[in-house]
N, C-alpha and C positions, 0 to 999 in steps of 0.2 A: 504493500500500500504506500509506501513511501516513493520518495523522487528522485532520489540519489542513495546512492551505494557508500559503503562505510569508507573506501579508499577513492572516494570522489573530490578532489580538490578545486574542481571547479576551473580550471586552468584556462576553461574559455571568457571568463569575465577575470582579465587580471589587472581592470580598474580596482577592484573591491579590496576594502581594508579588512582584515581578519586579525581577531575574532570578530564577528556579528552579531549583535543579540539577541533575542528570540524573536521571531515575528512570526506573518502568516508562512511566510517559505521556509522556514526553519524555525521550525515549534522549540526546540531548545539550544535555537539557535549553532553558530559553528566554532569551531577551534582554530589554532594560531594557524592552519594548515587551509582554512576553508573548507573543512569535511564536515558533514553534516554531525550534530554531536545526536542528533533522537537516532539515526541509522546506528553510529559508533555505539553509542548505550545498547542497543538489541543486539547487536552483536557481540556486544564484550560480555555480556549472559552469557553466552555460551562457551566463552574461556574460563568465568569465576564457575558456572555450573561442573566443567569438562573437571578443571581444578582439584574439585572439591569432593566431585565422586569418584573419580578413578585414582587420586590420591588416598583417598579415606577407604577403598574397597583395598587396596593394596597393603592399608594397616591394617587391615581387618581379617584380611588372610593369613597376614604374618603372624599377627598379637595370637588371633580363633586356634590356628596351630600349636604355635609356642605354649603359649596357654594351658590347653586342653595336655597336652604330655606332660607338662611339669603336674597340672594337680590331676592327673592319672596316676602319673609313677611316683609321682612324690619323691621324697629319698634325695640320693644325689643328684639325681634330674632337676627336680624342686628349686636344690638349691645352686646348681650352677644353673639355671632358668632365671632364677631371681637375679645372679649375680649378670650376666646379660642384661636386665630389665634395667637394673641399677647403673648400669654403664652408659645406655642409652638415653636414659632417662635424664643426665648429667651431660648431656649432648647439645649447645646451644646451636638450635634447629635456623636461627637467622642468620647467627656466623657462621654456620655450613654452608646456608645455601647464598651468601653472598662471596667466600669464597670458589667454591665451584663453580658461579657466573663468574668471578673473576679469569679461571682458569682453563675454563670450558667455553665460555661465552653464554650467550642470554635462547636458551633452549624451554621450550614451557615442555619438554617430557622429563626434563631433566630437574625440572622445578615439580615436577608430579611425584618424580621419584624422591626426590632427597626427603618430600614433607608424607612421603608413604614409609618409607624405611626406616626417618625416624619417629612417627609418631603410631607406634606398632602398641606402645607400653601400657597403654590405660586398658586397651580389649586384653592385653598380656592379664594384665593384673584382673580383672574381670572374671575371664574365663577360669585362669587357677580357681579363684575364688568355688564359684558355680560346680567344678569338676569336684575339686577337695569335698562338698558336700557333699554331689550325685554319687560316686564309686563306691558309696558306703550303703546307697539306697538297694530294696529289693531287686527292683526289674533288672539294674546294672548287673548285680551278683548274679543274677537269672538268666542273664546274657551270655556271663563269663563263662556259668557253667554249663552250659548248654553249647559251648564251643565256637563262639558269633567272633568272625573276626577282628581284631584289636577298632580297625578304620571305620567297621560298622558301630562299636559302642561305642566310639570316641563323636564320629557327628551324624551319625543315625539313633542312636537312641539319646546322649547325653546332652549333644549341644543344641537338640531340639528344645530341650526341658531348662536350658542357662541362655536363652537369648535374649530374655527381656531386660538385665542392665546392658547388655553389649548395644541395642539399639538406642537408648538412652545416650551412650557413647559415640555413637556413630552421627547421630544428630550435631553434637556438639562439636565432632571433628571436623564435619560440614563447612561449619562454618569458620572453626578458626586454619581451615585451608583455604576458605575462597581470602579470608583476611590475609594471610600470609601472603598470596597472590599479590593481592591488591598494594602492601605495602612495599611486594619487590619493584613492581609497576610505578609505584610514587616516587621512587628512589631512581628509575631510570633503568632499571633493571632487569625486566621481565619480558613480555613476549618482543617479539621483534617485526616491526610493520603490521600489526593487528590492534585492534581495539580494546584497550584494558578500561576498564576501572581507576584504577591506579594511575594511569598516564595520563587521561582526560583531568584527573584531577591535579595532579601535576602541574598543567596547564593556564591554573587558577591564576597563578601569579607571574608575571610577564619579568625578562631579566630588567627590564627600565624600573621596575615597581609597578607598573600597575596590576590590576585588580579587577579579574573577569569574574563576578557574582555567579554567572550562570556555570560555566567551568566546574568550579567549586560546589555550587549547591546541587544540581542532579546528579552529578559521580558519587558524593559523599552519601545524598539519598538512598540511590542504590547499593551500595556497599553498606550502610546500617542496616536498611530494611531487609535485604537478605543472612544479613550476622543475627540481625535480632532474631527473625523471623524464625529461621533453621532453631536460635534458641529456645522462641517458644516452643518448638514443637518438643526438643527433648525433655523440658519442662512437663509438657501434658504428658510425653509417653510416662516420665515416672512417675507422674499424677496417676495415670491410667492402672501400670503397671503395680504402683505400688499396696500393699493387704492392707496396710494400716491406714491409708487416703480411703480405700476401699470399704474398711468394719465402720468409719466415723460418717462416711455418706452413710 
């Protein structure tokens, strides 16, 4: 529905001063470049979206695994698992991933992976949690003894019955990876030739001093309202999830 493309600079009117500010031909108006900033905004959804889920499915794989063998095995698993956790977990995930832009350059797979590898710990610690309990329950000992192979009780029967804090977790990864996103992008950082969040908002402020309102207010909009929002939801799931939210209704 729109009239211009997100890499549309307009190059056939190059009377025109940019930025512009909102009007009827550009609803949120344009950037220092002449591109449309309403086309940039729907598209740069789909970098903090891309971001957020295929980084956060990536911890979730790692953590659900890790997880699930250490409070199976327990024992020395357990605790070289924790000592792992504790490693990572001590891992300053923005000075990682601004040195690997430094040294790799400004890749967004490379910005998926550093905030999936290190942000594996909280599903880590979750999942122990949930497994340490289950292995001691009937159906599990029911499983064992009846011969069910290890990979079937580990996420066919146990981590069906431990998912409800991991999704609680998952909400909140959501969103502090489209953030993380958003501030490599502020910084100068982040995708390259594509529509961030982060870089529109960059934008805000011109090297002379000046001060584009519209820049600053729709990018920041959108980066809250998808932080917050992802939050409320992990909010409701453990509203939802939780017995004691549940006996007081």
């Amino acid at each position: 529905p729109l009239h211009y493309s997100p890499s549309d600079r307009m190059r056939d009117q190059p009377d025109l001063i940019h930025p512009l500010s909102p009007s009827g031909a550009h609803l949120l108006g344009t950037d220092r470049f002449g591109q449309d900033i309403t086309s940039r905004m729907i598209y740069a959804t789909r970098i903090a979206l891309a971001v957020g889920f295929i980084a956060e499915s990536l911890s979730a794989v790692i953590g659900i695994v890790l997880g699930g063998l250490m409070g199976y095995f327990a024992g020395a698993m357990d605790m070289f698992g924790l000592r792992l956790v504790e490693i990572f977990s001590a891992i300053p995930r923005l000075y990682l991933m601004l040195a690997a832009v430094a040294f790799f350059g400004r890749n967004i797979y490379l910005i998926m992976a550093i905030i999936g590898v290190t942000g594996w710990t909280g599903y880590a610690y979750f999942t122990r949690a949930e497994f340490l309990r289950l292995r001691k329950l009937d159906f599990v000992q029911a499983a064992i003894a009846t011969g069910t192979p290890m990979r079937s009780i580990l996420f066919r029967h146990m981590l069906p019955n431990g998912m409800a804090p991991l999704l609680v977790s998952a909400s909140f990864g959501v969103a502090s990876a489209i953030l993380y996103e958003s501030m490599l992008s502020f910084l100068g950082l982040g995708v390259v030739d594509q529509a961030s969040w982060g870089d529109l908002l960059n934008q805000a402020v011109s090297a002379g001093g000046g001060f584009y309102w519209w820049l600053a207010t729709f990018p920041g909009l959108a980066i809250f309202c998808s932080v917050f929002g992802f939050n409320l939801v992990g909010e409701a799931l453990r509203d939802a999830i939780d017995p004691y939210t549940q006996k007081r209704g």
